[in-house]
C-alpha positions in Angstrom: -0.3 -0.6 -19.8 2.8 -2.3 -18.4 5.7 -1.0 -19.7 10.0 -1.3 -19.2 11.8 2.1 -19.9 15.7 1.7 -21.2 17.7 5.0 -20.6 20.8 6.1 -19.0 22.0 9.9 -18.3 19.8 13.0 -17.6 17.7 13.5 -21.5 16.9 9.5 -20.0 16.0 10.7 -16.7 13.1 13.6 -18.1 11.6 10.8 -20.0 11.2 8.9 -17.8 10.0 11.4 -15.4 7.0 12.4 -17.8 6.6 8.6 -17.7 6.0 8.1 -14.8 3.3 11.0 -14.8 1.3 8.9 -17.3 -0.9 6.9 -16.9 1.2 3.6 -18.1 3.0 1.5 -15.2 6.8 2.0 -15.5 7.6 -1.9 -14.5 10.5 -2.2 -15.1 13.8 0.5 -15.7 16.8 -1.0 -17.6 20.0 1.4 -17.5 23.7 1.0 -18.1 25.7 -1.0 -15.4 27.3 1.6 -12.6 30.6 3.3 -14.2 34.3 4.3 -12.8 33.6 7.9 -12.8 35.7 11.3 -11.1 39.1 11.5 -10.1 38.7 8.4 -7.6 37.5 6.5 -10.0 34.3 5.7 -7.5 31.2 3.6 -9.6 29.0 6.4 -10.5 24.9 5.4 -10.5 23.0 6.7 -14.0 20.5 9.7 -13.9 18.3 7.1 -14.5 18.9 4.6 -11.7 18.8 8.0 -9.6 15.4 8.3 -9.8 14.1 4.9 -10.4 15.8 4.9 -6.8 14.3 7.5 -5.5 10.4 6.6 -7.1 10.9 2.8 -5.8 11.6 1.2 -9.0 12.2 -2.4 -10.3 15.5 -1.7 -12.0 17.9 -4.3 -14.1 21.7 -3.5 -15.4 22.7 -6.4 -18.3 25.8 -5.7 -19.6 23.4 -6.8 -22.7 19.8 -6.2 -22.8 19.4 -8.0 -26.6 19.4 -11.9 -25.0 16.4 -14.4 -25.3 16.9 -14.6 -21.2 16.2 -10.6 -20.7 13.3 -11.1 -23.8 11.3 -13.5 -22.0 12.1 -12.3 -18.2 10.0 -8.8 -20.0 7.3 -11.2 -21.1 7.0 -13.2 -18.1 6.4 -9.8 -16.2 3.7 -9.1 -18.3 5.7 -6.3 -20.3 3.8 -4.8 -23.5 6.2 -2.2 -25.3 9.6 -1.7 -24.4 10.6 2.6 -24.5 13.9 4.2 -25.1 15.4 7.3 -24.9 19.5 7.6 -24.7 20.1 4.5 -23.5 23.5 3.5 -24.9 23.4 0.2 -26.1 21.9 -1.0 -29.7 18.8 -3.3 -29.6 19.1 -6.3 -31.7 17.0 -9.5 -32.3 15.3 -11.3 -30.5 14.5 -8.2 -28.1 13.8 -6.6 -32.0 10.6 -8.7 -33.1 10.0 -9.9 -29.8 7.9 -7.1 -28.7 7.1 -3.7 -29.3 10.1 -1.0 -29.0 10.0 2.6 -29.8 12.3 5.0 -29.2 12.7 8.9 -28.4 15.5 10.7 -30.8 16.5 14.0 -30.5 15.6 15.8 -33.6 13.6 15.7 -36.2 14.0 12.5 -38.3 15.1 11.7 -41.0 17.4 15.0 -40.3 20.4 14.5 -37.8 20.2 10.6 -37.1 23.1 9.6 -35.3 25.0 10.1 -31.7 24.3 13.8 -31.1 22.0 15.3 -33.0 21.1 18.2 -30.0 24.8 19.2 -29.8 25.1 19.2 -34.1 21.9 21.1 -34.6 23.0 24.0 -32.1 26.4 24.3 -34.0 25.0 24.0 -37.7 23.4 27.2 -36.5 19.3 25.4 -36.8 16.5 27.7 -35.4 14.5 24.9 -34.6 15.0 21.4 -33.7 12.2 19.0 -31.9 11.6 15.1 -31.0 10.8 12.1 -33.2 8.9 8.9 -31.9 9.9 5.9 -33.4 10.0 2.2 -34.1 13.4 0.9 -33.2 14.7 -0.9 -36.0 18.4 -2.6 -37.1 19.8 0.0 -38.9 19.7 2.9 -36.3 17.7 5.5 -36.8 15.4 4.9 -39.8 12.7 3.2 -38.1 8.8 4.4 -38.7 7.9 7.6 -37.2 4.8 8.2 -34.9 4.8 11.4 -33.6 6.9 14.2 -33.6 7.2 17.8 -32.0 9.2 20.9 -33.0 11.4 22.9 -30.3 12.5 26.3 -31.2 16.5 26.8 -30.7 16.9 30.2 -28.9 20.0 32.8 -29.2 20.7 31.8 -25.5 19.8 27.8 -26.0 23.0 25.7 -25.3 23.2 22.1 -24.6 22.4 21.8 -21.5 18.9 24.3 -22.1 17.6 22.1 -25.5 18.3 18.7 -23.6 15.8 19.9 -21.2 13.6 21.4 -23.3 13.8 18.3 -25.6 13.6 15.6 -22.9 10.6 17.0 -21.2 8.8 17.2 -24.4 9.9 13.6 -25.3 8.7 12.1 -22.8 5.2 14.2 -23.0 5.4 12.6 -26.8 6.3 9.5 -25.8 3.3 9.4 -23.4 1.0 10.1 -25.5 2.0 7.6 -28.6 1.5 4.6 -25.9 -2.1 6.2 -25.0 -2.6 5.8 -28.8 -1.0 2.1 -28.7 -3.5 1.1 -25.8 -6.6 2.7 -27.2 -6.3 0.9 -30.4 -3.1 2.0 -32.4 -1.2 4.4 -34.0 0.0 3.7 -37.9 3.7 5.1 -38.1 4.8 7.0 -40.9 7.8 5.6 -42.8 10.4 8.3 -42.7 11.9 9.5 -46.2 15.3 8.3 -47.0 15.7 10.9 -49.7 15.9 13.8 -46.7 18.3 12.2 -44.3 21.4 13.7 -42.8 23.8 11.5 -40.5 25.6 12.9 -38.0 28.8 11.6 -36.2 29.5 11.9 -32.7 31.5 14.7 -30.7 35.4 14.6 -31.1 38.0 16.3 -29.8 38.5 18.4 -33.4 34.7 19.4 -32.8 36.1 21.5 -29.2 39.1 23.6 -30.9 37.8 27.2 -31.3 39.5 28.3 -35.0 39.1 32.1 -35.3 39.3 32.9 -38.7 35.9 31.1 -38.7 32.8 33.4 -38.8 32.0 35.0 -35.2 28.3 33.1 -35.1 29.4 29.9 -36.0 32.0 30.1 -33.3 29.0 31.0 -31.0 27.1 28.2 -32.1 30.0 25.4 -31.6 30.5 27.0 -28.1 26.8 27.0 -27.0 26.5 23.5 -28.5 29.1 22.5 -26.4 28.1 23.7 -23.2 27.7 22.7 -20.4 29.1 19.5 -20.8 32.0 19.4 -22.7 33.3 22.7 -23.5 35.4 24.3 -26.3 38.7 25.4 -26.2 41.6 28.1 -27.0 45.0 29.0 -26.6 46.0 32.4 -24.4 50.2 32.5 -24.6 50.3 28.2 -24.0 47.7 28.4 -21.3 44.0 26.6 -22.4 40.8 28.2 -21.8 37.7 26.7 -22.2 34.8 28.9 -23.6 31.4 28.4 -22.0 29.5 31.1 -23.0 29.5 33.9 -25.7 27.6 36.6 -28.0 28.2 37.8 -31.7 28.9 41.4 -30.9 27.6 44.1 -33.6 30.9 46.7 -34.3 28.9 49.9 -33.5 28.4 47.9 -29.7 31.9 47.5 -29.3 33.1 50.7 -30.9 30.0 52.6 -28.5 32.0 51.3 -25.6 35.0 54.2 -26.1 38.5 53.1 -26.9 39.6 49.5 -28.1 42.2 48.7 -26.4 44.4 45.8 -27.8 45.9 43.5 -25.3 49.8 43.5 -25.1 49.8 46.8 -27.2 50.9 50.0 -26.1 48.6 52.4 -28.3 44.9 53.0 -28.3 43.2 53.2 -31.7 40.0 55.6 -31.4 36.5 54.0 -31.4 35.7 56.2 -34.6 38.4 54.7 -36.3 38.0 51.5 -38.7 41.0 49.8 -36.8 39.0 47.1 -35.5 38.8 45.7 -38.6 42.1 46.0 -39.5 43.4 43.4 -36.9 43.9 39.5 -37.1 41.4 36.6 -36.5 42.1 36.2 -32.7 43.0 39.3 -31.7 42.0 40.4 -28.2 40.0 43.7 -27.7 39.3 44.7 -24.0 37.0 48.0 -23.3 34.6 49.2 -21.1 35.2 46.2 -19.0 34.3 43.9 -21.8 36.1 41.1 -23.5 36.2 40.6 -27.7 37.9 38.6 -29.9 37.8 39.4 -33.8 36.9 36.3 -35.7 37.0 35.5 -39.3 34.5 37.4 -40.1 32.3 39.1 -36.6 33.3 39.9 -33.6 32.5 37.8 -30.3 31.9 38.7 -26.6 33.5 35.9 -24.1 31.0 35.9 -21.2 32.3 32.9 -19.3 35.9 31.9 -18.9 37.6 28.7 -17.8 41.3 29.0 -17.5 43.2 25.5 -17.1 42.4 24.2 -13.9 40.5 26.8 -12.4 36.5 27.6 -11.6 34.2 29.0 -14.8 34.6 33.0 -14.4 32.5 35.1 -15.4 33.8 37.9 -18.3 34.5 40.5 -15.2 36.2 37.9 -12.9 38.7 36.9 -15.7 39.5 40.0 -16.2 40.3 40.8 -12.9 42.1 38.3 -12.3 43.5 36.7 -15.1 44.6 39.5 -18.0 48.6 38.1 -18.0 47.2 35.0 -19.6 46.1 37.7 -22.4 49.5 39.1 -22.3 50.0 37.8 -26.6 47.1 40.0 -27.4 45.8 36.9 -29.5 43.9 33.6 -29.0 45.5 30.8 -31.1 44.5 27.2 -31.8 
């Protein structure tokens, strides 16, 4: 079956891939036009168009893909369905009605429909997530569901690690609903309004680390964050960005001889309960290992980004970079 794909960065680009190892003839890949991207400001070519490049591709890059021009120039090339995943524009009549589009959303509907559901399931702390097939209708999101598949989340998932995960199975999903559609159908399932969860896109006030919050949620907002956008602290005015961390259990910190608090003079033995005595924020370096005391927890910092600089791992930034500790506390 002839088919147009509509996707733009890298979850775009594993759909596509499992597409293209289908049986169904990609002809036709639709992506957002070339942006200004880096500090030169160069156009920057999608994921997508990367690989419908590289595989030979017909592609096309309208500023609006929802015009009775585009509609029929799909028909006229003997397009049947029209497939999505992350594409980043909304589809509106006459492309909607015109012919059949379905779409690949990252979770599992009617939970998390919005702008990021991978990133908001990671930092509400969900063990599993998956991938939903659906009609594309108006209202975003609430379309008919076909197919779906559930994806564990991991203690060491992060972004990056469930938008592979999810993207590969996607497009496996997504593959296999248009083998239905060619050998005679497959009746979607209207999705149940009564269970659905919306979910807004990433902000700024979703990246700022706040301490006296509870050590595993601060894990989860910084592995839902990463590797792409990062979350950040405060080290005496200097920002780091957190990229990777573990809830710590007390006897593990304590098992690692004495706590040492940064910018202190005195040693409080690992016997002692003094590492519960001290702040949200507070800094504990021992055994070569960096903790912070949270709300409630304690977390490890296993990679580092100071303003400016490479991501280090927890050694490196210590080696290197303890003055920026020099306050003994993070702060927002």
């Amino acid at each position: 079956m002839k088919i147009a794909f509509a996707g733009t960065p890298h979850f775009g680009a594993l759909v596509l891939g499992a597409l293209l190892r289908s049986r169904h003839e990609v002809a036709l890949v639709i992506t957002q036009p070339d942006r200004p991207a880096g500090r030169g400001r160069a156009l920057r070519e999608s994921p997508v168009k990367k690989l419908a490049l590289r595989e030979g591709l017909r592609i096309a890059q309208p500023d609006k893909i929802s015009t009775p021009d585009f509609v029929d120039e799909m028909k006229a090339a003997g397009i049947k369905v029209l497939t999505v995943a992350a594409f980043g524009q909304i589809l509106k009549p006459p492309l909607l009605g015109g012919m059949p589009c379905i779409n690949v959303h990252g979770s599992l509907l009617p939970k998390y429909r919005g702008a990021a559901p991978i990133e908001r399931a990671i930092m509400a702390g969900e063990r599993v997530t998956g991938v939903t097939i659906m009609d594309i209708t108006p209202k975003v999101d609430t379309g008919a569901i076909y197919l779906q598949r559930v994806i564990p989340i991991g203690d060491g998932d992060d972004a990056g690690s469930m938008y592979e995960k999810l993207g590969r199975a996607g497009g496996e999903a997504l593959a296999e609903v248009l083998d239905a559609m060619e050998g005679g159908g497959m009746e979607p399932e209207p999705q149940d309004e009564n269970a659905a969860t919306y979910v807004e896109k990433i902000t700024p006030a979703d990246t700022e680390i706040v301490w006296e919050r509870p050590a595993w949620k601060i894990s989860a907002q910084i592995r839902a964050l990463s590797p792409h956008i990062g979350a950040y602290t405060n080290a005496g005015g200097h920002r780091l960005k957190l990229w990777k961390a573990r809830v710590a259990e007390p006897a593990a910190v304590q098992a690692e001889g004495a706590l040492t608090q940064v910018g202190a003079v005195e040693e409080a033995d690992a016997s002692t309960s003094a590492i519960w005595e001290q702040s949200p924020g507070t800094i504990i370096v021992t055994g070569g290992r960096l903790f912070v005391i949270c709300g409630t927890g304690i977390l490890e910092l296993m990679e580092v980004q100071p303003e400016g600089k490479k991501h280090l791992s927890e050694e490196e930034f210590l080696r290197g970079y303890t003055r920026l500790l020099a306050g003994g506390r993070l702060t927002r």
